[in-house]
N, CA, C and O atoms as a GROMACS GRO file, in nm:
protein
  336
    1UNK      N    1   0.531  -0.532  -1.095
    1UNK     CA    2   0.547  -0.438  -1.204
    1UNK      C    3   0.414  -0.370  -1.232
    1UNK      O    4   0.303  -0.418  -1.207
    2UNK      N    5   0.437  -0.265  -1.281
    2UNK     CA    6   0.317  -0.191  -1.297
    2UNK      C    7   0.233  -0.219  -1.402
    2UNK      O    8   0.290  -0.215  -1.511
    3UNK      N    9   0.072  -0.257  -1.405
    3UNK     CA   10   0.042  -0.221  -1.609
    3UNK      C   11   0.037  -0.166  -1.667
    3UNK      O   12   0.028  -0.044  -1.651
    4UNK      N   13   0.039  -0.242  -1.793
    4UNK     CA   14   0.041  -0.143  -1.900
    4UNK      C   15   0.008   0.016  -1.908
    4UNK      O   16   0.070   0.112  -1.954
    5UNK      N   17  -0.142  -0.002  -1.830
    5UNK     CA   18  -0.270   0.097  -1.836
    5UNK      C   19  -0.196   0.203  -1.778
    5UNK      O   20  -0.162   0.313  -1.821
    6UNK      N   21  -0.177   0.137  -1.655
    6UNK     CA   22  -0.084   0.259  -1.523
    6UNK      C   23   0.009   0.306  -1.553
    6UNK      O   24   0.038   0.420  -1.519
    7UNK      N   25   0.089   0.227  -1.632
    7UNK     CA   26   0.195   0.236  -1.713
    7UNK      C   27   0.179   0.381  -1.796
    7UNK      O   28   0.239   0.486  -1.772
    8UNK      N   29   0.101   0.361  -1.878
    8UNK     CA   30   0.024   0.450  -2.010
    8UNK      C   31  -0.006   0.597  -1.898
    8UNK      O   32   0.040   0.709  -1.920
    9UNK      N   33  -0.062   0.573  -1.822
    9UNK     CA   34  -0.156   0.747  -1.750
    9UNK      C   35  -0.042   0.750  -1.714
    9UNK      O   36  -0.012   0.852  -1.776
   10UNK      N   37   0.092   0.707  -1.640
   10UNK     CA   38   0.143   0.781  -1.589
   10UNK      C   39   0.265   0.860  -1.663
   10UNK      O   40   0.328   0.960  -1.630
   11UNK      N   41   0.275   0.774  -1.778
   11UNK     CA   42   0.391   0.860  -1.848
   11UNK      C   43   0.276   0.982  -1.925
   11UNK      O   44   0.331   1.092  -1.914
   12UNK      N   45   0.142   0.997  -1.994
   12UNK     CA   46   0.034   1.082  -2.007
   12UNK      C   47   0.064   1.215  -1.931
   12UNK      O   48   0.100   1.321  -1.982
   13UNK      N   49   0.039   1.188  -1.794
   13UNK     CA   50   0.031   1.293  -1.725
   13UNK      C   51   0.196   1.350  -1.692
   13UNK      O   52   0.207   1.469  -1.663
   14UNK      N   53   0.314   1.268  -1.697
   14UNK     CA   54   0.453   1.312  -1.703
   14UNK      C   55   0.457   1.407  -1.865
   14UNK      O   56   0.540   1.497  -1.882
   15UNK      N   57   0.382   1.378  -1.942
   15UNK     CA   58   0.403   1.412  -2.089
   15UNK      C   59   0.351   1.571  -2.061
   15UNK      O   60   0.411   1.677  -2.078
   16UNK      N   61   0.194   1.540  -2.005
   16UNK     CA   62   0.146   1.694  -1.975
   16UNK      C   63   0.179   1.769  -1.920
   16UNK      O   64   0.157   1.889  -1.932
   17UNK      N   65   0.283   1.676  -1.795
   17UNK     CA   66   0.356   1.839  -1.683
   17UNK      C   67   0.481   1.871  -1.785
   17UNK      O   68   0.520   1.982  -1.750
   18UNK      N   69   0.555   1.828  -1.885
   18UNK     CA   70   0.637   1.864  -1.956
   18UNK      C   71   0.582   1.944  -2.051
   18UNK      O   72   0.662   2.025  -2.100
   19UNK      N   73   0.518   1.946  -2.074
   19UNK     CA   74   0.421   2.065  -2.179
   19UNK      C   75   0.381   2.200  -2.109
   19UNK      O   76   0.378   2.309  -2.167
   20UNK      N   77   0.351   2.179  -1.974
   20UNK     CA   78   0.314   2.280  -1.918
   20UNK      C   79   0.427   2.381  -1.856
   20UNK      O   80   0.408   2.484  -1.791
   21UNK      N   81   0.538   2.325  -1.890
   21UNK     CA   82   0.663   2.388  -1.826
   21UNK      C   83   0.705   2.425  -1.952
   21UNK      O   84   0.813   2.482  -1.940
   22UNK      N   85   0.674   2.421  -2.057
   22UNK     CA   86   0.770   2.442  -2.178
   22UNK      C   87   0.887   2.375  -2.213
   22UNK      O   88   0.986   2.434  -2.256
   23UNK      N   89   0.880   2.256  -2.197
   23UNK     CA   90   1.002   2.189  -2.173
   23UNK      C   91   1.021   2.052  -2.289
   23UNK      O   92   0.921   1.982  -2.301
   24UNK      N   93   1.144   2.015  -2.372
   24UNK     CA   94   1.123   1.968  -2.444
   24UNK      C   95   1.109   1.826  -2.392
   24UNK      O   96   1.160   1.780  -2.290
   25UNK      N   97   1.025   1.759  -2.487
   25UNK     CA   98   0.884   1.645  -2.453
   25UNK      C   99   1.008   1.518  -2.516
   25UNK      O  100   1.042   1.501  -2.633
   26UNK      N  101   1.055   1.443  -2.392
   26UNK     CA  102   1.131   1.279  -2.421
   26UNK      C  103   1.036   1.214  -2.518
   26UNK      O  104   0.918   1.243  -2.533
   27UNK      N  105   1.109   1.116  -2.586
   27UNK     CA  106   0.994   1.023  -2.652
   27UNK      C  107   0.936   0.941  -2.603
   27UNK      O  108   0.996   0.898  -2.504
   28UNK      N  109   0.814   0.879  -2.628
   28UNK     CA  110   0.712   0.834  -2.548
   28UNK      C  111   0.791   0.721  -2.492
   28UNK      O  112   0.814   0.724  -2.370
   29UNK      N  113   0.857   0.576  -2.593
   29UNK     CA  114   0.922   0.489  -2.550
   29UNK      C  115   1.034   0.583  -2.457
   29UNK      O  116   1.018   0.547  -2.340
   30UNK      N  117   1.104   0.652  -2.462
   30UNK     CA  118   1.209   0.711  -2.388
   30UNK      C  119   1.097   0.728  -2.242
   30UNK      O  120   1.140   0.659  -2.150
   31UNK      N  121   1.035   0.765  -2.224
   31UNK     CA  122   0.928   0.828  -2.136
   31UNK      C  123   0.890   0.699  -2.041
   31UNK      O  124   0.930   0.669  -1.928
   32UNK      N  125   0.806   0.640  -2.122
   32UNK     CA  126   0.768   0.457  -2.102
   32UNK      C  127   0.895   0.387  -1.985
   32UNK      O  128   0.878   0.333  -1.876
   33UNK      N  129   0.976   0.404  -2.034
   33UNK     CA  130   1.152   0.310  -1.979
   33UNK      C  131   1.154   0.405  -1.890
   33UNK      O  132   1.064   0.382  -1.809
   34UNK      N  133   1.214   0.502  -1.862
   34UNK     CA  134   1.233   0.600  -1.756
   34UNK      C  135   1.117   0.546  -1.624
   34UNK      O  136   1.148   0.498  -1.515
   35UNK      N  137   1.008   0.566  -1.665
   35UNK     CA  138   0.875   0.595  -1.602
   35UNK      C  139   0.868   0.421  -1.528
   35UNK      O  140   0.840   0.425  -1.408
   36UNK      N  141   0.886   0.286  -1.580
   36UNK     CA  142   0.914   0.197  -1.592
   36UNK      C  143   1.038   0.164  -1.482
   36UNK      O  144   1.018   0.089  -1.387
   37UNK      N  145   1.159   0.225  -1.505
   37UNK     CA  146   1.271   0.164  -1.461
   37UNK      C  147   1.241   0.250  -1.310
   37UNK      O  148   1.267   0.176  -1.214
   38UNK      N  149   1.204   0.355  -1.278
   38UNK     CA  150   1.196   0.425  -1.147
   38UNK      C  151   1.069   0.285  -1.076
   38UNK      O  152   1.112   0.202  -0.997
   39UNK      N  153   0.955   0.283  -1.110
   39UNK     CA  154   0.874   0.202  -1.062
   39UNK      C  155   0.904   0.088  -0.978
   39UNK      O  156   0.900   0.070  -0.857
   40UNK      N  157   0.951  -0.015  -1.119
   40UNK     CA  158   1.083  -0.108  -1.041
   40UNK      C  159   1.173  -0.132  -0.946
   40UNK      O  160   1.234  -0.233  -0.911
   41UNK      N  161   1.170   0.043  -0.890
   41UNK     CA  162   1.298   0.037  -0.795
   41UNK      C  163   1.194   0.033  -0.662
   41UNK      O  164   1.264   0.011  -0.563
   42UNK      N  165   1.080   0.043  -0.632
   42UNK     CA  166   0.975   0.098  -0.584
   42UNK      C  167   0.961  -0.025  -0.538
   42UNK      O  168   0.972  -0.130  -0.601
   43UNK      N  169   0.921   0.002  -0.351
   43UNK     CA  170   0.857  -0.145  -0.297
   43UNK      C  171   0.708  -0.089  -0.349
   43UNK      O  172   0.657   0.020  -0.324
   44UNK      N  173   0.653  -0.204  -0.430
   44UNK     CA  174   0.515  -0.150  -0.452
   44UNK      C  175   0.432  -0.296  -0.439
   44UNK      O  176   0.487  -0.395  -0.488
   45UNK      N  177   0.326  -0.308  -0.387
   45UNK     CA  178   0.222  -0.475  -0.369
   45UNK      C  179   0.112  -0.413  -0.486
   45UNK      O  180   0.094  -0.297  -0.522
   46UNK      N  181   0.070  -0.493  -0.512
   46UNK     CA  182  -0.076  -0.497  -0.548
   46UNK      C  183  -0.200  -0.467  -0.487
   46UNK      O  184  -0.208  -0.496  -0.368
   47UNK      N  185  -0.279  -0.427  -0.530
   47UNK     CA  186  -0.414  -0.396  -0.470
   47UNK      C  187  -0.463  -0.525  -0.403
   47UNK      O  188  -0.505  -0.533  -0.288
   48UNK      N  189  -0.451  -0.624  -0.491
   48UNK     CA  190  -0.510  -0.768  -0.399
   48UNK      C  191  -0.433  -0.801  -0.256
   48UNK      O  192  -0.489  -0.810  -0.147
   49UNK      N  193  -0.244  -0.820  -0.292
   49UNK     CA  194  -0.207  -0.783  -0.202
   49UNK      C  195  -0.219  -0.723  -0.054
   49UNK      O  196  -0.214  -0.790   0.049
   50UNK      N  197  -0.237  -0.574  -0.063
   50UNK     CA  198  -0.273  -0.492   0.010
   50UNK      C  199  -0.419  -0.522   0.074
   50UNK      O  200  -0.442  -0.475   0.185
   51UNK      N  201  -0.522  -0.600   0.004
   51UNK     CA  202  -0.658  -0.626   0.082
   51UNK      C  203  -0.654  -0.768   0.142
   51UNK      O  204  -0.725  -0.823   0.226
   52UNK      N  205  -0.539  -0.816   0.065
   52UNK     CA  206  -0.540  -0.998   0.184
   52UNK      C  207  -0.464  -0.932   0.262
   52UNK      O  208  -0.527  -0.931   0.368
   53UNK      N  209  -0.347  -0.864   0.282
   53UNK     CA  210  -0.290  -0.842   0.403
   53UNK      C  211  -0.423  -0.737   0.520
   53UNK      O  212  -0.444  -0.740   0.642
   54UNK      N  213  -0.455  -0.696   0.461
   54UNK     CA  214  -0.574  -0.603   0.576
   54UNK      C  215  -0.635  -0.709   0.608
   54UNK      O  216  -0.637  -0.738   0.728
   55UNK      N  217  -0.683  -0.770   0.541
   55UNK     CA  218  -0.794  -0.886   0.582
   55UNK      C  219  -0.734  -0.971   0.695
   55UNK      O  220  -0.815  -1.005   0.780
   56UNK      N  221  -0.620  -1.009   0.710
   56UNK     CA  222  -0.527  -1.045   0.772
   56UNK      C  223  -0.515  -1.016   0.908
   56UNK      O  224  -0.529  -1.087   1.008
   57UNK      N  225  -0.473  -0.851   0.886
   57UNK     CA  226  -0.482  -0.735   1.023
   57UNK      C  227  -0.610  -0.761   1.052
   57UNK      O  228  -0.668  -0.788   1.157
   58UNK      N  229  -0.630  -0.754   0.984
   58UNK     CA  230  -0.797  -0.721   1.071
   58UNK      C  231  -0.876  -0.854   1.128
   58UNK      O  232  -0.957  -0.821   1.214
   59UNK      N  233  -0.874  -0.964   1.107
   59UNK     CA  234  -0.906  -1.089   1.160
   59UNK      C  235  -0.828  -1.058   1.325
   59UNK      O  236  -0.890  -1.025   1.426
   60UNK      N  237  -0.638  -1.086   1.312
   60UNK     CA  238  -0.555  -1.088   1.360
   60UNK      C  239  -0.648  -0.979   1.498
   60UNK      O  240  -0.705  -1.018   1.599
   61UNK      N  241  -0.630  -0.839   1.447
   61UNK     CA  242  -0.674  -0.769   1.570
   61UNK      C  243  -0.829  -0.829   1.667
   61UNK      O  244  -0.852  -0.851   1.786
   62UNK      N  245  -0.882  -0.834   1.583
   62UNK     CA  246  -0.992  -0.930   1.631
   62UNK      C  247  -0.970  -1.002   1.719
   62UNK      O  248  -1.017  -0.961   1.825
   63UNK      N  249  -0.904  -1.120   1.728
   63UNK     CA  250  -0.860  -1.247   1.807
   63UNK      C  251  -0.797  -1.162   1.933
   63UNK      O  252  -0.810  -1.193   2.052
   64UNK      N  253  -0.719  -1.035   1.876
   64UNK     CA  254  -0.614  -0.977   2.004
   64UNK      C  255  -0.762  -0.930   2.089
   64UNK      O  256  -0.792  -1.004   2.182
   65UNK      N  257  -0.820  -0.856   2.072
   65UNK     CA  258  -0.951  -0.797   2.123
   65UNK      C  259  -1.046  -0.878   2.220
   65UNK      O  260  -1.082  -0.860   2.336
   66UNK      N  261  -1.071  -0.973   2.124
   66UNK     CA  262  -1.118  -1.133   2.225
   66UNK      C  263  -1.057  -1.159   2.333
   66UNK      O  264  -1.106  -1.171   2.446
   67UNK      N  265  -0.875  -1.172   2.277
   67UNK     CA  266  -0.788  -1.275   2.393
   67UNK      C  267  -0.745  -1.140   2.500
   67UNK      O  268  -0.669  -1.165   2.593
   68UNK      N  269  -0.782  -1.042   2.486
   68UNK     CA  270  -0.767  -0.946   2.574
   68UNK      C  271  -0.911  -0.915   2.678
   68UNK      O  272  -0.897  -0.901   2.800
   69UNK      N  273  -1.017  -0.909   2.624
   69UNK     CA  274  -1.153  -0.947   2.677
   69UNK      C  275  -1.127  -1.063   2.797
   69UNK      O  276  -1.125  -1.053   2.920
   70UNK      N  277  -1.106  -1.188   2.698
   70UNK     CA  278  -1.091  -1.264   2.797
   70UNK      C  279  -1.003  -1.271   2.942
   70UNK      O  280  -1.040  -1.309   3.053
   71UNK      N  281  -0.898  -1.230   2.906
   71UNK     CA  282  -0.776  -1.231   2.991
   71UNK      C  283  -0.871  -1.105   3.084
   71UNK      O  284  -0.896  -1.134   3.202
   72UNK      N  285  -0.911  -0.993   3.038
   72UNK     CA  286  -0.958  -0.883   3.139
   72UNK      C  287  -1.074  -0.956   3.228
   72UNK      O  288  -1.087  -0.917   3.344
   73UNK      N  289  -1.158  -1.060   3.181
   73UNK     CA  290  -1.257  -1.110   3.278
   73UNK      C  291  -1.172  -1.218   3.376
   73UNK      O  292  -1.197  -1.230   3.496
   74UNK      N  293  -1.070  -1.291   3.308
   74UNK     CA  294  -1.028  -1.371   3.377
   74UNK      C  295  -0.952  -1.334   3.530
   74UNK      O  296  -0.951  -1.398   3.635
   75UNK      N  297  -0.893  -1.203   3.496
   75UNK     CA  298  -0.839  -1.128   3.623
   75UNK      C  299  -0.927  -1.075   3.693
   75UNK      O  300  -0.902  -1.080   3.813
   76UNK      N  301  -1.022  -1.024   3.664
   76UNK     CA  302  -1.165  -0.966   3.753
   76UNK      C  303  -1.218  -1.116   3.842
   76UNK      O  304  -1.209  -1.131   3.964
   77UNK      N  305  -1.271  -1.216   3.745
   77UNK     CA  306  -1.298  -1.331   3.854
   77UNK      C  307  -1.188  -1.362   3.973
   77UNK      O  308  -1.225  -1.368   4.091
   78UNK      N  309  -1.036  -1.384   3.930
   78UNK     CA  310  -0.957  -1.428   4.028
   78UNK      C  311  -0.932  -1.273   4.104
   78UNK      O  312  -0.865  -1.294   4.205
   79UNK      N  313  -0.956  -1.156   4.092
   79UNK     CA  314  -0.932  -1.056   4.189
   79UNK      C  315  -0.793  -1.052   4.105
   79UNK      O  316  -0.730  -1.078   4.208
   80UNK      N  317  -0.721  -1.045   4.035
   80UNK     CA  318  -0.574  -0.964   4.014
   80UNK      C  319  -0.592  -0.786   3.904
   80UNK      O  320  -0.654  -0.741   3.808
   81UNK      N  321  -0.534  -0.762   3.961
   81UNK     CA  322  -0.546  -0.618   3.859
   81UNK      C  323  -0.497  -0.623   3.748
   81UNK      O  324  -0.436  -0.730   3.739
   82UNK      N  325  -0.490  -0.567   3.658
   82UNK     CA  326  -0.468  -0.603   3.488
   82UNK      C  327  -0.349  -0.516   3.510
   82UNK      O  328  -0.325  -0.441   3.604
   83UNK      N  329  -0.276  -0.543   3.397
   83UNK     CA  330  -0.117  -0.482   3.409
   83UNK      C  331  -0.114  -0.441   3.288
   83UNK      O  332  -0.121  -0.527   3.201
   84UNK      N  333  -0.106  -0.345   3.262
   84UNK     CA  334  -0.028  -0.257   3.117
   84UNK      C  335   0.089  -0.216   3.063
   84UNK      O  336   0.090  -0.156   2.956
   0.00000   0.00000   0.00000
């Protein structure tokens, strides 16, 4: 779920593009729930989330990089050609 904060700027800036259209302005709680219930429907992770999973990838590719290194010297010593 989203916070509060994020919560707050984003119905803010929904409030301001409704102003800028001339358009009559929902109430904030009306605004809040709307703004709220769309979110919810939303695959959304977290920022922490999103940096343990990179951290993750990125170890992960590492090891592939190594075990591919290796495997490429290992076929050069025995003479086989590498296969793609």
């Amino acid at each position: 779920m989203l916070k509060p904060e994020h919560l707050q700027r984003i119905t803010d800036e929904i409030a301001a593009k409704f102003g800028e259209l001339n358009q009559p302005l929902p109430t904030s709680q009306t605004l809040k729930k709307r703004v709220g219930e769309v979110a919810a429907k939303l695959d959304l992770v977290s920022r922490e989330d999103y940096d343990r999973l990179l951290q993750i990838h990125q170890r992960t590719r590492q090891k592939v990089d190594q075990l591919n290194s290796r495997l490429d010297a290992l076929e050069a010593k025995l003479g086989s050609p590498a296969k793609d």
